[in-house]
Backbone atoms as SQL, in Angstrom:
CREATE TABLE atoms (id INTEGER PRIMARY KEY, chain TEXT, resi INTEGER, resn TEXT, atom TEXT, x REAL, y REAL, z REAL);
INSERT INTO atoms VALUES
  (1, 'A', 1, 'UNK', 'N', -77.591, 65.989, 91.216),
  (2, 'A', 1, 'UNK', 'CA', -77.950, 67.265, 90.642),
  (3, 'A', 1, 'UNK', 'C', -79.338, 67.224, 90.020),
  (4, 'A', 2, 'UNK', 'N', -79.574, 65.984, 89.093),
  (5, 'A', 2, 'UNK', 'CA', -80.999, 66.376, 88.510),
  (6, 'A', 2, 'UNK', 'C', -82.409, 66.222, 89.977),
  (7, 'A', 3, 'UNK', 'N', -82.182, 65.309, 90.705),
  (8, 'A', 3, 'UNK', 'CA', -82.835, 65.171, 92.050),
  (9, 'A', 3, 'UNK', 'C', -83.444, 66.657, 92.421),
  (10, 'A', 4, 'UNK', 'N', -81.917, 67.580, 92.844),
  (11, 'A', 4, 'UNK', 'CA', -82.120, 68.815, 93.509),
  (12, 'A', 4, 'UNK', 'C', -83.162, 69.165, 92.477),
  (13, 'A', 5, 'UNK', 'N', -82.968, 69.516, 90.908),
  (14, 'A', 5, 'UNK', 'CA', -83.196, 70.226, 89.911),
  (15, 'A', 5, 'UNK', 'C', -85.192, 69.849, 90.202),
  (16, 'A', 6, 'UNK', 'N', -85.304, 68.629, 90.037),
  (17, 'A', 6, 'UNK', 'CA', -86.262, 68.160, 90.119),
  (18, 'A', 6, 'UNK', 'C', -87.605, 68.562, 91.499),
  (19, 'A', 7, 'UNK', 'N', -86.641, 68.688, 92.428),
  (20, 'A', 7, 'UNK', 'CA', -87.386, 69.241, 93.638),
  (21, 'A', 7, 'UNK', 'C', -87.481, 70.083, 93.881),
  (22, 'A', 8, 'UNK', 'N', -86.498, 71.250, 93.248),
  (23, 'A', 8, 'UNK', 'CA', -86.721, 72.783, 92.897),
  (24, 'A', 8, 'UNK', 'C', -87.736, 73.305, 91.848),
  (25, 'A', 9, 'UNK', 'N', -88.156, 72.193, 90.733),
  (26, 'A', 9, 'UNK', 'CA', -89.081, 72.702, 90.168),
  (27, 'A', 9, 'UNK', 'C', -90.429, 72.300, 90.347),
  (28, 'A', 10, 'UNK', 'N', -90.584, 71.603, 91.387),
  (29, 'A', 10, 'UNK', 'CA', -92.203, 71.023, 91.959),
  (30, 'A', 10, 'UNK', 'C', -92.057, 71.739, 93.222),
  (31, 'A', 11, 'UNK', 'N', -91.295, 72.354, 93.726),
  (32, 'A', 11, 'UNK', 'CA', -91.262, 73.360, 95.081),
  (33, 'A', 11, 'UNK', 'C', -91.981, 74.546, 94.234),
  (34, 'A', 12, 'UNK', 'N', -91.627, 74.930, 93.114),
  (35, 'A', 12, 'UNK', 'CA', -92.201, 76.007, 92.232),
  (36, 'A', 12, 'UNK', 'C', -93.535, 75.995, 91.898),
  (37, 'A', 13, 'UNK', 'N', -94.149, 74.964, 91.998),
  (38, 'A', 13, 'UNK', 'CA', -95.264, 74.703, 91.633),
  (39, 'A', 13, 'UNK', 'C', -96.306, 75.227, 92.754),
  (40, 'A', 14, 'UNK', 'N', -95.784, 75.096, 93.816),
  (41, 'A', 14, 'UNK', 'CA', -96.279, 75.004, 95.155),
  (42, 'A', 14, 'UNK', 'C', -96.977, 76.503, 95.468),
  (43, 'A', 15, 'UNK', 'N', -98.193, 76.246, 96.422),
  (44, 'A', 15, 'UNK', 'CA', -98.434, 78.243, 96.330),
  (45, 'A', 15, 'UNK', 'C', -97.577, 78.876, 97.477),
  (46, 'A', 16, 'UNK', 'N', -96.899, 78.071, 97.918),
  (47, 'A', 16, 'UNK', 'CA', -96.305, 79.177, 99.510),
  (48, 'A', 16, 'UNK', 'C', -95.274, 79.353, 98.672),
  (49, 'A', 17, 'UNK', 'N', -94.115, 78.422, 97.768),
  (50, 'A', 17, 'UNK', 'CA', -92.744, 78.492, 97.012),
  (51, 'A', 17, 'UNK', 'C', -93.340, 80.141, 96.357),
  (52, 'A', 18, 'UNK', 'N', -94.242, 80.091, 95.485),
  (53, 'A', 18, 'UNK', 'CA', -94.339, 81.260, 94.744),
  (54, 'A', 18, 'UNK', 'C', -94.025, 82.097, 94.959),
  (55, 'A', 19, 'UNK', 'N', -94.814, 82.252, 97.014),
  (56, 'A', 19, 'UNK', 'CA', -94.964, 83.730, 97.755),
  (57, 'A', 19, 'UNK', 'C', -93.634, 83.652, 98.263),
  (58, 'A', 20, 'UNK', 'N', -92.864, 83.273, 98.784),
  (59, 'A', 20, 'UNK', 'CA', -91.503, 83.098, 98.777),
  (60, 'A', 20, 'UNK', 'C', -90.366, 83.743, 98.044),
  (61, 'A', 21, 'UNK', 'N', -90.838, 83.562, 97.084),
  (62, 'A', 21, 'UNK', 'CA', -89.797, 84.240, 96.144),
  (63, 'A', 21, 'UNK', 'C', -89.779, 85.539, 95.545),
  (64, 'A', 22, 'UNK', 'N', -90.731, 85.759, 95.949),
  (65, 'A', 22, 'UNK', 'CA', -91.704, 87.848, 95.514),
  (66, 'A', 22, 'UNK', 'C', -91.320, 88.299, 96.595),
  (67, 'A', 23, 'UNK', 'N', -90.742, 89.543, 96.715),
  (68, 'A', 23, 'UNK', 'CA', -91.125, 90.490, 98.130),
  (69, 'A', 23, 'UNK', 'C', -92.077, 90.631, 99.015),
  (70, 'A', 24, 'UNK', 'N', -92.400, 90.607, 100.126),
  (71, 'A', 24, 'UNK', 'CA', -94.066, 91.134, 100.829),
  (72, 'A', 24, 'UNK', 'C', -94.890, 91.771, 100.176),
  (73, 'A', 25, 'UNK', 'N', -95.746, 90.789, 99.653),
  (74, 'A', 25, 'UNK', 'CA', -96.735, 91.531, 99.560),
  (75, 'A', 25, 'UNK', 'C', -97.382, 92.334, 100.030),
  (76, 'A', 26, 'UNK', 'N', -97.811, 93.805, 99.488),
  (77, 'A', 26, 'UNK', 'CA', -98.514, 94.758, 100.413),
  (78, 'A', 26, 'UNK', 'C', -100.061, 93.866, 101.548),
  (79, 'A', 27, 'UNK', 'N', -100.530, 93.815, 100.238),
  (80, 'A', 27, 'UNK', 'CA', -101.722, 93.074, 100.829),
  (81, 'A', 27, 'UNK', 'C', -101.840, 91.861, 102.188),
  (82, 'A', 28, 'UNK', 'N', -100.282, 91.654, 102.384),
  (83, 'A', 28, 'UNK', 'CA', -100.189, 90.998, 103.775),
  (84, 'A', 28, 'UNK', 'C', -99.791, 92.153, 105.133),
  (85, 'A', 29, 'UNK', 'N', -99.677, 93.459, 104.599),
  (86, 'A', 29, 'UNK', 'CA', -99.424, 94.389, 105.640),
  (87, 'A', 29, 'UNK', 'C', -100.655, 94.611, 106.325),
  (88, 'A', 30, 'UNK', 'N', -100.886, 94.997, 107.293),
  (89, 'A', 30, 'UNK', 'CA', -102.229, 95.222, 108.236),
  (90, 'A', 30, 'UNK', 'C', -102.582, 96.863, 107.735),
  (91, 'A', 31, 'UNK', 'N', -104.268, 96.691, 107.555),
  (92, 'A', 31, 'UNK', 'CA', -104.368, 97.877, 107.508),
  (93, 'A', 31, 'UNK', 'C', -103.492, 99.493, 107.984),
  (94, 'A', 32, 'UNK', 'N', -103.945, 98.842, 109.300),
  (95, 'A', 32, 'UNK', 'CA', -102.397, 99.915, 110.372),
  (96, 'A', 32, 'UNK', 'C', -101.396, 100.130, 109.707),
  (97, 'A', 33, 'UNK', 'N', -100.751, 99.528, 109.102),
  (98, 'A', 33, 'UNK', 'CA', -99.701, 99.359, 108.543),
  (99, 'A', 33, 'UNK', 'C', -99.256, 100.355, 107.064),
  (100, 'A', 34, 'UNK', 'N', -100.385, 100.276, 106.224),
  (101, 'A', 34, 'UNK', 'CA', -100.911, 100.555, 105.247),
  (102, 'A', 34, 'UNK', 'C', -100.904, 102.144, 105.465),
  (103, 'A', 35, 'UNK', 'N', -101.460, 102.032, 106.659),
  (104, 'A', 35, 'UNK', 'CA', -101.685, 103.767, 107.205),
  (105, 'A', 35, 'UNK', 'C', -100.655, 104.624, 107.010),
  (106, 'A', 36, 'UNK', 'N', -99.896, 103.747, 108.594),
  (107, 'A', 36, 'UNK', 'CA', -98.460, 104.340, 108.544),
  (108, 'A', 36, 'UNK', 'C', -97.584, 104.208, 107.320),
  (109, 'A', 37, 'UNK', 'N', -97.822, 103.909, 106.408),
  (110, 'A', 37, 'UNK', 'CA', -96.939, 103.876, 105.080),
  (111, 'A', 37, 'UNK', 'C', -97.332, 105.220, 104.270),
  (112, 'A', 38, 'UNK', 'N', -98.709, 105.301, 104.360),
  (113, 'A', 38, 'UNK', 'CA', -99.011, 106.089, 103.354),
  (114, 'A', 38, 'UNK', 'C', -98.453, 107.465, 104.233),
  (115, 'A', 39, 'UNK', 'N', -99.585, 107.887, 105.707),
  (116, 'A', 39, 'UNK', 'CA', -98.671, 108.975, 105.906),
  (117, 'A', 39, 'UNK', 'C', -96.963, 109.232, 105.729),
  (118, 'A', 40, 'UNK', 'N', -96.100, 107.797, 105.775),
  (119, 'A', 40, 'UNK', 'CA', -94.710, 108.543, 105.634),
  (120, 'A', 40, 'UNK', 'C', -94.669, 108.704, 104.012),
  (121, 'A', 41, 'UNK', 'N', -95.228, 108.253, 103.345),
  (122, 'A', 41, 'UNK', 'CA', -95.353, 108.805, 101.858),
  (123, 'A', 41, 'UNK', 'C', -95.847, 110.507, 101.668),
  (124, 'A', 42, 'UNK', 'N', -96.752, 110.502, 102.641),
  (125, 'A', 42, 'UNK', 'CA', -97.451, 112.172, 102.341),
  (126, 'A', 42, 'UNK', 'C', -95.965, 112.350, 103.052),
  (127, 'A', 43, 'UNK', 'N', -95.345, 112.222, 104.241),
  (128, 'A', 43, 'UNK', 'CA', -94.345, 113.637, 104.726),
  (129, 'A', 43, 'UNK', 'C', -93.374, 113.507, 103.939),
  (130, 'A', 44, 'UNK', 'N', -92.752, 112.599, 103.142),
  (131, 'A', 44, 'UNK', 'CA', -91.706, 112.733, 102.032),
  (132, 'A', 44, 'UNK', 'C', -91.964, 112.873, 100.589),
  (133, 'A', 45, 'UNK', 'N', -93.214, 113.823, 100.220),
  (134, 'A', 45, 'UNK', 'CA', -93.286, 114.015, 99.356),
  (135, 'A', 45, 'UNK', 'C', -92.725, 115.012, 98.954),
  (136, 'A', 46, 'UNK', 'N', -92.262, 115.246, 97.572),
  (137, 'A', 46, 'UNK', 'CA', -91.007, 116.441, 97.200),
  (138, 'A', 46, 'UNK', 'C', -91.824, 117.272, 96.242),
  (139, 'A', 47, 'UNK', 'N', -91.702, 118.278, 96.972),
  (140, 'A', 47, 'UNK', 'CA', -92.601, 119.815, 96.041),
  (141, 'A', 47, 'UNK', 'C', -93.988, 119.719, 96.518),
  (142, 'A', 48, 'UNK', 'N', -94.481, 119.113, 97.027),
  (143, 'A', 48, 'UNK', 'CA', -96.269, 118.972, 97.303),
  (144, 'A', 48, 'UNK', 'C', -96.664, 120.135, 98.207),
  (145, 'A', 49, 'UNK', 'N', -97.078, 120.694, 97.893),
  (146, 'A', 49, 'UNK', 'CA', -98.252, 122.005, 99.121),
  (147, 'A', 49, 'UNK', 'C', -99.187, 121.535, 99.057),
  (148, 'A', 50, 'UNK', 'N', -100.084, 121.099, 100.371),
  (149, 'A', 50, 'UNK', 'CA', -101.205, 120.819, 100.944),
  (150, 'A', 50, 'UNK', 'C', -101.884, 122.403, 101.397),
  (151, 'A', 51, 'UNK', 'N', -103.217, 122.280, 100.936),
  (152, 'A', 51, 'UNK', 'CA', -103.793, 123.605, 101.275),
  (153, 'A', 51, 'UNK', 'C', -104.543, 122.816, 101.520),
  (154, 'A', 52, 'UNK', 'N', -105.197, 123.377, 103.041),
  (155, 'A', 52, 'UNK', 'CA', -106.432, 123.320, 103.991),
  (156, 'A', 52, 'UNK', 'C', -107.432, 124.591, 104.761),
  (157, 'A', 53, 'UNK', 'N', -108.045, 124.466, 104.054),
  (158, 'A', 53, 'UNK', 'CA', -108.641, 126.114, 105.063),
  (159, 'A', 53, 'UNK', 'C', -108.025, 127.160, 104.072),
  (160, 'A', 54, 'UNK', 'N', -107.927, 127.185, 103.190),
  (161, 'A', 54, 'UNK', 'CA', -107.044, 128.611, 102.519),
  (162, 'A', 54, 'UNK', 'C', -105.868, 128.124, 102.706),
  (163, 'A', 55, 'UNK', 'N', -105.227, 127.577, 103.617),
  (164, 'A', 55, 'UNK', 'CA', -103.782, 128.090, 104.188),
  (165, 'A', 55, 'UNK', 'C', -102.596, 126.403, 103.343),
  (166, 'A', 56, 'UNK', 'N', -101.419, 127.241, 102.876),
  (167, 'A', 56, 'UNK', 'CA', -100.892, 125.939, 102.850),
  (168, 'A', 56, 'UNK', 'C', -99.991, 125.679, 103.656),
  (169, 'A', 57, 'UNK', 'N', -99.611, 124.126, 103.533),
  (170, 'A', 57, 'UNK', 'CA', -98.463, 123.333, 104.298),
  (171, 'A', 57, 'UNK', 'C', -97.431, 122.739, 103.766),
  (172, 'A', 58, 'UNK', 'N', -96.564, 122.675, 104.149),
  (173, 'A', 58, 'UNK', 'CA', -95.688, 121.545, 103.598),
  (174, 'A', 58, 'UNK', 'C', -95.772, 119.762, 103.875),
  (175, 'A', 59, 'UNK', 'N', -95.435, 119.022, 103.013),
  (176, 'A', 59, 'UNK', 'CA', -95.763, 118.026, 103.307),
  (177, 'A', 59, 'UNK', 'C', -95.179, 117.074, 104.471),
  (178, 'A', 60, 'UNK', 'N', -94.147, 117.641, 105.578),
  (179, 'A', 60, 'UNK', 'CA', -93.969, 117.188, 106.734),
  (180, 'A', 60, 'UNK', 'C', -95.517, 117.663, 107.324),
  (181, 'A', 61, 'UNK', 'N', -95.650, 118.752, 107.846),
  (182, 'A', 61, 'UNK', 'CA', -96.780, 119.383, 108.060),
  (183, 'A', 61, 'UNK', 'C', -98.409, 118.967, 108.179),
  (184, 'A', 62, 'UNK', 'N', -98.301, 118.324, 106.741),
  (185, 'A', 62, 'UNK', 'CA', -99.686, 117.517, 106.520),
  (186, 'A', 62, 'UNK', 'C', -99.535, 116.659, 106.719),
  (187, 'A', 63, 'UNK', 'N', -98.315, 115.449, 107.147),
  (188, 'A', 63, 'UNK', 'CA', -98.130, 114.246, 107.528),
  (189, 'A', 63, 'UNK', 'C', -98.562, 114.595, 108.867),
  (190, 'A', 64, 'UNK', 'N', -98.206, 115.346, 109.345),
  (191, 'A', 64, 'UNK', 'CA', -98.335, 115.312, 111.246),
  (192, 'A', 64, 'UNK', 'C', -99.376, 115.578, 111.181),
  (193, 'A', 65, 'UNK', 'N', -100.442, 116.605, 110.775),
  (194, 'A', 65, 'UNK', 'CA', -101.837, 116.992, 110.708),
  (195, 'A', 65, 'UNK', 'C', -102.941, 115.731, 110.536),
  (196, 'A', 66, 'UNK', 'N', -102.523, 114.585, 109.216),
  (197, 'A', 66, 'UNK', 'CA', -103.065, 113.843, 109.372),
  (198, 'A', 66, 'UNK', 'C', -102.683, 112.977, 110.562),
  (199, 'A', 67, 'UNK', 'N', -101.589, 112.585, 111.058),
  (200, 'A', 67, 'UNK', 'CA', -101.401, 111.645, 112.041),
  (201, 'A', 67, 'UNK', 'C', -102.069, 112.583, 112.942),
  (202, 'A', 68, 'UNK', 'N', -101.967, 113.131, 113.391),
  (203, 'A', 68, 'UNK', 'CA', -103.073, 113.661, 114.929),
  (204, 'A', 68, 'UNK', 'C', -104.581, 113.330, 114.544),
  (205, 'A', 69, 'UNK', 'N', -104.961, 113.538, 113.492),
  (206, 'A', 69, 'UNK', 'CA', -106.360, 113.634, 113.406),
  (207, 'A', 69, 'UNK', 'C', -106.607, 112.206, 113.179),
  (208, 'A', 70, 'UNK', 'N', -105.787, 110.803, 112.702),
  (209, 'A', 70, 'UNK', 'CA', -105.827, 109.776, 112.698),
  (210, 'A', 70, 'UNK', 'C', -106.216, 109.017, 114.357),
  (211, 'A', 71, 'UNK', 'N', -104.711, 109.498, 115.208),
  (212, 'A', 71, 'UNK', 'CA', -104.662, 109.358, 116.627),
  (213, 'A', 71, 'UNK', 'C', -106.216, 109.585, 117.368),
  (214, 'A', 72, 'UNK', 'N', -106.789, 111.091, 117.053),
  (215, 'A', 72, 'UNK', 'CA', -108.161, 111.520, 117.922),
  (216, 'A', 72, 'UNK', 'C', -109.061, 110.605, 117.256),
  (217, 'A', 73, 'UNK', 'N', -108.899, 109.932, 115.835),
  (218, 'A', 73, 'UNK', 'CA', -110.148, 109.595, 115.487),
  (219, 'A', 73, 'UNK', 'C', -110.192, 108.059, 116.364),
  (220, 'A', 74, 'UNK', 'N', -109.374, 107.229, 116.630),
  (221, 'A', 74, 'UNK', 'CA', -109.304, 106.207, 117.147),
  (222, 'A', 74, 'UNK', 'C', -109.134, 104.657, 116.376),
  (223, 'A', 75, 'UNK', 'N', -110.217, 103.718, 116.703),
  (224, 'A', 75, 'UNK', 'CA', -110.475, 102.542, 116.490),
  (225, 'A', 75, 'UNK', 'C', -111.625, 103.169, 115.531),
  (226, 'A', 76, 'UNK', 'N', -112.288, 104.277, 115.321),
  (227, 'A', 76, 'UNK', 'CA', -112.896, 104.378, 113.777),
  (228, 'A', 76, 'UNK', 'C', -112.786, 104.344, 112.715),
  (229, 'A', 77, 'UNK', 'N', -111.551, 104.631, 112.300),
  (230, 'A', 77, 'UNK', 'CA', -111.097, 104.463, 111.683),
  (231, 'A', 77, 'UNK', 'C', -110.016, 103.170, 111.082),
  (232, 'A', 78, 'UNK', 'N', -110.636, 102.373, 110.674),
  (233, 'A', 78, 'UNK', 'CA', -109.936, 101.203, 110.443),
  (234, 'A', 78, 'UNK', 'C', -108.987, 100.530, 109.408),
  (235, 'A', 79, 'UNK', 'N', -108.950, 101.253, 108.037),
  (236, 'A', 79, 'UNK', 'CA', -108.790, 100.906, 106.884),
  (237, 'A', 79, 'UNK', 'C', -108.336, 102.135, 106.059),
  (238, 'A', 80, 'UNK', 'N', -107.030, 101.701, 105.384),
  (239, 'A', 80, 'UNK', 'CA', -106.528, 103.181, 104.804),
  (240, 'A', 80, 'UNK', 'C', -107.939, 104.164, 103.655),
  (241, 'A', 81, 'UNK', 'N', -108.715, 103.257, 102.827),
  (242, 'A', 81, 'UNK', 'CA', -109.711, 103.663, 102.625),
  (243, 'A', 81, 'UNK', 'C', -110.444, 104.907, 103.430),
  (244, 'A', 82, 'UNK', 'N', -110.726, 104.228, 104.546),
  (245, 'A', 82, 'UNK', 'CA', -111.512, 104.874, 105.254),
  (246, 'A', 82, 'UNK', 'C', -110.741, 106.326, 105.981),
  (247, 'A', 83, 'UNK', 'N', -109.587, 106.066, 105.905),
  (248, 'A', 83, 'UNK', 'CA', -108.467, 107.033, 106.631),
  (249, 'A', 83, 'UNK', 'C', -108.694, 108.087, 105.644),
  (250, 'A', 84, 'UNK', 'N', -108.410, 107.956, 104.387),
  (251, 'A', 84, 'UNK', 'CA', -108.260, 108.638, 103.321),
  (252, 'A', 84, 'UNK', 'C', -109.799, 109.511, 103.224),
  (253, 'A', 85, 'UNK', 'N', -110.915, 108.645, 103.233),
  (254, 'A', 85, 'UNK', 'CA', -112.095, 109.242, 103.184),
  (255, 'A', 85, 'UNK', 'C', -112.802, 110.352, 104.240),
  (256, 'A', 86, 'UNK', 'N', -112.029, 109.161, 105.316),
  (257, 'A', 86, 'UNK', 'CA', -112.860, 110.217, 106.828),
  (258, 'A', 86, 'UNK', 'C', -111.987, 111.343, 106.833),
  (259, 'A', 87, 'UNK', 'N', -110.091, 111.052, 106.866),
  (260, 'A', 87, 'UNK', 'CA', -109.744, 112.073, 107.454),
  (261, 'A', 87, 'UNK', 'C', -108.690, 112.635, 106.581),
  (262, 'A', 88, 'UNK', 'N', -108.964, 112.033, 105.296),
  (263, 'A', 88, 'UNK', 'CA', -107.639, 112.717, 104.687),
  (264, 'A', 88, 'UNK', 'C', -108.083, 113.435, 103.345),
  (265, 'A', 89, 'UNK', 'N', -109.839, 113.526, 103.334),
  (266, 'A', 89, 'UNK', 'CA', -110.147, 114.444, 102.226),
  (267, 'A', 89, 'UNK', 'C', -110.475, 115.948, 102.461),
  (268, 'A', 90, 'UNK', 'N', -110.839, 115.851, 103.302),
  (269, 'A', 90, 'UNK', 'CA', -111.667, 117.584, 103.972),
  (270, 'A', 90, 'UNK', 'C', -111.369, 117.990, 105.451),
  (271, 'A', 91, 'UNK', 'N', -111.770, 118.998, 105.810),
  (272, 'A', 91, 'UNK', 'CA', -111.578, 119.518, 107.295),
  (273, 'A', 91, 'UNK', 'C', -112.695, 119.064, 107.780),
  (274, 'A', 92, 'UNK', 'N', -112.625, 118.341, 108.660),
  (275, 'A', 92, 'UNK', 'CA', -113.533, 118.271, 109.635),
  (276, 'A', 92, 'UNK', 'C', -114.279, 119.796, 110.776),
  (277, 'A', 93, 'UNK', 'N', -113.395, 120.815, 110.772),
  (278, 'A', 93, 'UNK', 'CA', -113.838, 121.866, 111.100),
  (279, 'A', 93, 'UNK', 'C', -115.146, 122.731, 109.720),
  (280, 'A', 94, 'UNK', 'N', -114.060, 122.557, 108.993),
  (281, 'A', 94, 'UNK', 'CA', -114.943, 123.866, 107.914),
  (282, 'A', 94, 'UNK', 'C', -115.847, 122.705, 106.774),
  (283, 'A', 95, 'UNK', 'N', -115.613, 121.464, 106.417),
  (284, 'A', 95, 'UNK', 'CA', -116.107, 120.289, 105.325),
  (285, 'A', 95, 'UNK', 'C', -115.724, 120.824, 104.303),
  (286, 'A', 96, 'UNK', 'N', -114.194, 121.817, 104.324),
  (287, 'A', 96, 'UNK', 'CA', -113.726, 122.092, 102.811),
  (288, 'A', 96, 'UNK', 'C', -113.175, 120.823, 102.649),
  (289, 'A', 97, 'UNK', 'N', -112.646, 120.567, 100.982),
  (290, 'A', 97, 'UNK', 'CA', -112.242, 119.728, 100.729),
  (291, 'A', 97, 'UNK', 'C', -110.698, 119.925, 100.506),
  (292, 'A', 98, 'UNK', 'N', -109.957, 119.200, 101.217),
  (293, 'A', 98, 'UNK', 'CA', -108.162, 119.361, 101.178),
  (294, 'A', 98, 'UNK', 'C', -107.703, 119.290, 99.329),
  (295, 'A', 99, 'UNK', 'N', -106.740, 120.322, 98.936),
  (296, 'A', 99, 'UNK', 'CA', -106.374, 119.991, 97.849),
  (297, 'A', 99, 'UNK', 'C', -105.016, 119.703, 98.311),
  (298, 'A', 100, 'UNK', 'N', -104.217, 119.682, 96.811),
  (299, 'A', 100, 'UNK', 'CA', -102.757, 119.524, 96.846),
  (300, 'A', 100, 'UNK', 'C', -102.133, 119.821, 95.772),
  (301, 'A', 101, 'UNK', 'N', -100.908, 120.767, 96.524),
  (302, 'A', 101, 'UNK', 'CA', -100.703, 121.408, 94.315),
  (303, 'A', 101, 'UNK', 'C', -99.096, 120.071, 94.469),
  (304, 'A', 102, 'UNK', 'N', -98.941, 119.535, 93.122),
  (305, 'A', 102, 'UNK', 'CA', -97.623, 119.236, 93.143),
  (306, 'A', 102, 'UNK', 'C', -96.455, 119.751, 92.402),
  (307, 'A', 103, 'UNK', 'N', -95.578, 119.031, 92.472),
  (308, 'A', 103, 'UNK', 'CA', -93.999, 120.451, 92.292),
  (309, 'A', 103, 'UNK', 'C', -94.664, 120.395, 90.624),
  (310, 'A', 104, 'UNK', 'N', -95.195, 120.216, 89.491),
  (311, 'A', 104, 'UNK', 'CA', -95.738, 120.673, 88.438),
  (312, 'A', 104, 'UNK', 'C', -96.363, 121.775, 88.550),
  (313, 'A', 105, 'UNK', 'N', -97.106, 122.125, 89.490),
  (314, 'A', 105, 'UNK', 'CA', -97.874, 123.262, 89.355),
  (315, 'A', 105, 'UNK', 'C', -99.753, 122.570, 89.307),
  (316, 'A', 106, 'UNK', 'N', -99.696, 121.152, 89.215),
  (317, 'A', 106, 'UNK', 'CA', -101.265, 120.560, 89.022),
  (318, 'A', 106, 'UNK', 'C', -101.777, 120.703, 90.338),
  (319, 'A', 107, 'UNK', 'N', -102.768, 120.895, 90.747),
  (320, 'A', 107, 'UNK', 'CA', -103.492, 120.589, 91.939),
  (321, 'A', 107, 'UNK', 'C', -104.580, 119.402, 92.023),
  (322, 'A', 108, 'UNK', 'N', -105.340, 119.438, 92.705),
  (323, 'A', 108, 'UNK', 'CA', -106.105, 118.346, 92.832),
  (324, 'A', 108, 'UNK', 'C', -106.784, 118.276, 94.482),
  (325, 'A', 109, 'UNK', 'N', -107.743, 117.414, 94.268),
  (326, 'A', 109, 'UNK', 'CA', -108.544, 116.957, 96.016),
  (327, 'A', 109, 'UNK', 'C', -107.723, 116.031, 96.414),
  (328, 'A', 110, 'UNK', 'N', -106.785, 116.279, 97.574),
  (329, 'A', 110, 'UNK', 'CA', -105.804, 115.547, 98.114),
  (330, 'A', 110, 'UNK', 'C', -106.658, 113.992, 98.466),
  (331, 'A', 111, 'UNK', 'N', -107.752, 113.165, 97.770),
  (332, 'A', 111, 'UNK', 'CA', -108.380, 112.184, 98.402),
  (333, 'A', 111, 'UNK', 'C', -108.139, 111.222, 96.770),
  (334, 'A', 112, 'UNK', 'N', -108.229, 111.985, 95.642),
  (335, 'A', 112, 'UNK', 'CA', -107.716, 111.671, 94.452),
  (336, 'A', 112, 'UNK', 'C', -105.811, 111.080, 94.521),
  (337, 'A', 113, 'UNK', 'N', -105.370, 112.590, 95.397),
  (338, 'A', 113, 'UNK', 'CA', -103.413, 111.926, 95.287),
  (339, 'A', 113, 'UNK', 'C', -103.380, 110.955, 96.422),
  (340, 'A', 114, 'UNK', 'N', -104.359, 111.228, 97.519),
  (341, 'A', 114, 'UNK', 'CA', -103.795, 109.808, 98.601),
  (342, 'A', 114, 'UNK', 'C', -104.026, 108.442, 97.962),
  (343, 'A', 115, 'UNK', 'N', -105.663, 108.850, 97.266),
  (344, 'A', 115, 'UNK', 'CA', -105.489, 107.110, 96.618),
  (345, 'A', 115, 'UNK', 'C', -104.712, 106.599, 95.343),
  (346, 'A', 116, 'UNK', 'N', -104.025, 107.547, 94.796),
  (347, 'A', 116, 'UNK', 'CA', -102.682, 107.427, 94.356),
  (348, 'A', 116, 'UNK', 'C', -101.717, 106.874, 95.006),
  (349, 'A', 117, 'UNK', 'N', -101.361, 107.500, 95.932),
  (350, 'A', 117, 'UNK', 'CA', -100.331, 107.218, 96.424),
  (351, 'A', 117, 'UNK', 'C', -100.711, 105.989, 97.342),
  (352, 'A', 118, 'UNK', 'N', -101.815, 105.336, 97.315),
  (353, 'A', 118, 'UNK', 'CA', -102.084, 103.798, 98.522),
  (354, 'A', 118, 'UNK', 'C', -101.692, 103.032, 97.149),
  (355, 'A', 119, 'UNK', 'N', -102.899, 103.781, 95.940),
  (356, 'A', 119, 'UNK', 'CA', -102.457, 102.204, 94.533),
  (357, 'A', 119, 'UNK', 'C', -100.589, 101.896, 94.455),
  (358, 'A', 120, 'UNK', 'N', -100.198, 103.050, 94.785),
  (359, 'A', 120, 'UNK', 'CA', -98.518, 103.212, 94.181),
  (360, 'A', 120, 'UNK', 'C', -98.173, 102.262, 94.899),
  (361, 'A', 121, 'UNK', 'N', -98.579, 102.183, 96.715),
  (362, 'A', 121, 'UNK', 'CA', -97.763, 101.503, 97.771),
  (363, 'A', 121, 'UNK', 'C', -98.491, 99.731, 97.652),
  (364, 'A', 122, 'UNK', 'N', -99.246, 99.788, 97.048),
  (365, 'A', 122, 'UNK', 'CA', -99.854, 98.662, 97.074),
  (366, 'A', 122, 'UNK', 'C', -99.447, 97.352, 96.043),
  (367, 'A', 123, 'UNK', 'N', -99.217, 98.270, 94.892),
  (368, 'A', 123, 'UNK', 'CA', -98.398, 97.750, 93.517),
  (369, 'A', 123, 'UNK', 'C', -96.673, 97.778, 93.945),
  (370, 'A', 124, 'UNK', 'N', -96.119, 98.297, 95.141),
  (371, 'A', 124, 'UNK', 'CA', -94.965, 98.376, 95.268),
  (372, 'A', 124, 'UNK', 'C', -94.279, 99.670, 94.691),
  (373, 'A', 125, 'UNK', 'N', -95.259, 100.238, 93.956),
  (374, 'A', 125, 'UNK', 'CA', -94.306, 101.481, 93.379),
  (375, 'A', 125, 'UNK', 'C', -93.790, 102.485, 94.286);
């Protein structure tokens, strides 16, 4: 018993034992990955209206809106950063800037709540 005890606590010491014992880290997900997380975060968001152009959406709505415009943009887009910046702050038709009211009644530049919502997925929240 003290043997095991003993090799369980110098396994602890170790840096892979550490990562082992934590959940996945975000930061080992692939950008791609990162992507697709955040859009299924925008389509299950509860109470959120996305307004684009004047007009609003629901947040299934703006999940698919961004995934198409993700899809056309290609291999340019590489990095949820950049997702968020190129295609998830403004219209690329008109260069308005996307807001988002949430079920409070606050609004905001939907480039402020996406990088919310990447810190949330990133910290695990």
């Amino acid at each position: 018993m003290r043997t095991f005890i003993l090799i369980a606590a110098l396994l602890a010491g170790l840096p892979f034992a550490s990562h082992a014992a934590q959940p996945a880290a975000t930061s080992a997900r692939t950008p791609a990955a990162e992507i697709d997380a955040l859009i299924d975060r925008v389509a299950h968001a509860k109470g959120v209206v996305f307004i684009r152009n004047g007009s609003e959406y629901t947040a299934t709505e703006a999940a698919a809106h961004l995934q198409r415009k993700r899809e056309a943009a290609g291999a340019k887009v590489r990095t949820p950063e950049q997702f968020i910046d190129v295609l998830g702050s403004r219209s690329s038709m008109s260069g308005k800037p996307y807001r988002v009211r949430l079920a409070d009644g606050r609004e905001m530049d939907s480039a402020t709540w996406l990088n919310g919502l990447l810190r949330d997925l990133r910290t695990g929240r």
